[in-house]
Residue, then its C-alpha position, 0 to 999 in steps of 0.5 A: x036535401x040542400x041545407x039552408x044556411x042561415x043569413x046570419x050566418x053569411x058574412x062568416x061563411x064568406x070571410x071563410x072562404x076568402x081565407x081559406x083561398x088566401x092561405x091555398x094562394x100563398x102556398x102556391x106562391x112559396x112552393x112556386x117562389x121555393x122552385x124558381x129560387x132553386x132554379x135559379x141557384x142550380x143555373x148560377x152554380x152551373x154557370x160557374x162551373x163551367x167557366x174556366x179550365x186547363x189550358x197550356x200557352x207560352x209567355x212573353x218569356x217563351x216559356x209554356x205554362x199551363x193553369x196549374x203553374x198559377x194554383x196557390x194564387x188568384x189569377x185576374x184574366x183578361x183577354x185582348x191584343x196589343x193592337x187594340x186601341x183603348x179597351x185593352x190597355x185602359x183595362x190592363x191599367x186599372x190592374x196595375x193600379x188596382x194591385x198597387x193599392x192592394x200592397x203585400x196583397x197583390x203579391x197573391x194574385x196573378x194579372x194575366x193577359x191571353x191574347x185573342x190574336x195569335x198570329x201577330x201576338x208573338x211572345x216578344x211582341x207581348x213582352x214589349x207590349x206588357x212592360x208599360x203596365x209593370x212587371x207582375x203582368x204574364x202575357x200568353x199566346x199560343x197557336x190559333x187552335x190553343x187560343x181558341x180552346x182556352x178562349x172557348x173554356x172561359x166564354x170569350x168572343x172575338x172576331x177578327x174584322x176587316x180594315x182597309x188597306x188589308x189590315x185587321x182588328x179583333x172585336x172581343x168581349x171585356x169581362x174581367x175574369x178572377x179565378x180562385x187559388x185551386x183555379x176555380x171561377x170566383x167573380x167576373x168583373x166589367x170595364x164600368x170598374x174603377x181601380x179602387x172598387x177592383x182593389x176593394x173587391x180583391x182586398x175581401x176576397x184574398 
């Protein structure tokens, strides 16, 4: 036998249920917020860890190196090559700018530059290429297979592209790498940064 709810009665019975459904919806919504959050945090942690790596080159000097000559210090990636016309050099100026407002600072940071074009980027073409931009700079190059492995680590694109008269450029990607002193991945930077807001960043960081 169904039971009559007095009419009186209606309007609480109503209020009720809209709160009871508004309390059950917004229990959906953290659990599902709780879970997109956690998501998204495993992904950035993920992605972080897997930029970056061991690597072994040669300098402007002709000496190898590898990653763990630079631990105790942060390395400023940048990967381009001496031919490129603007992003590169502009790129490697903010550096030199950004260390010298950095003071003693600086002295804790590394700017590297690995070049993506192996075969017209020697060590002696490298260190002549470098020196406009100061002495704290360490340029690498290496053979096509050990560029494209550390190139490969850190997430970098470049494409070699036809120009006219059978020369070529390189297209490559401009992210700014910052590396930690145990050479773990701390911060990637984009070209939209100035010297100072680099500075600024580094000086928190070191």
């Amino acid at each position: 036998m169904a039971i009559k709810t007095p009419k009186a009665w209606m309007p609480y019975v109503i209020l009720a249920a809209a709160l009871l459904f508004t309390a059950v919806a917004s229990t959906a919504l953290w659990i599902i917020g709780n879970h997109q959050r956690a998501s998204i945090g495993a992904s950035e942690t993920q992605t972080k860890a897997q930029i970056g790596g061991p690597f072994t080159l040669t300098d402007q000097n002709g000496q190898r190196r590898t990653d763990a000559d630079f631990r105790g210090r942060y390395m400023l990636i940048f990967f381009g090559f001496t031919n490129c016309p603007d992003v590169c050099p502009t790129t490697l100026s903010v550096f030199s700018e950004a260390l010298n407002k950095l003071g003693p600072k600086a002295d804790r940071v590394v700017p590297i530059f690995i070049s993506v074009d192996p075969e017209r980027d020697t060590p002696e073409l490298l260190k002549s290429y470098l020196a406009s931009f100061g002495p704290r700079f360490v340029g690498l190059t290496g053979t096509p297979d050990e560029v494209a492995k550390v190139a490969k680590a850190y997430r970098v694109y470049y494409q070699k592209r036809a120009l006219e008269g059978g020369a070529y450029a390189v297209d490559h990607s401009s992210v700014i790498y910052l590396m930690d002193d145990k050479g773990k991945f701390a911060a990637y930077y984009t070209l939209e940064r100035g010297p100072d807001a680099l500075a600024a960043d580094l000086a928190k960081r070191l």
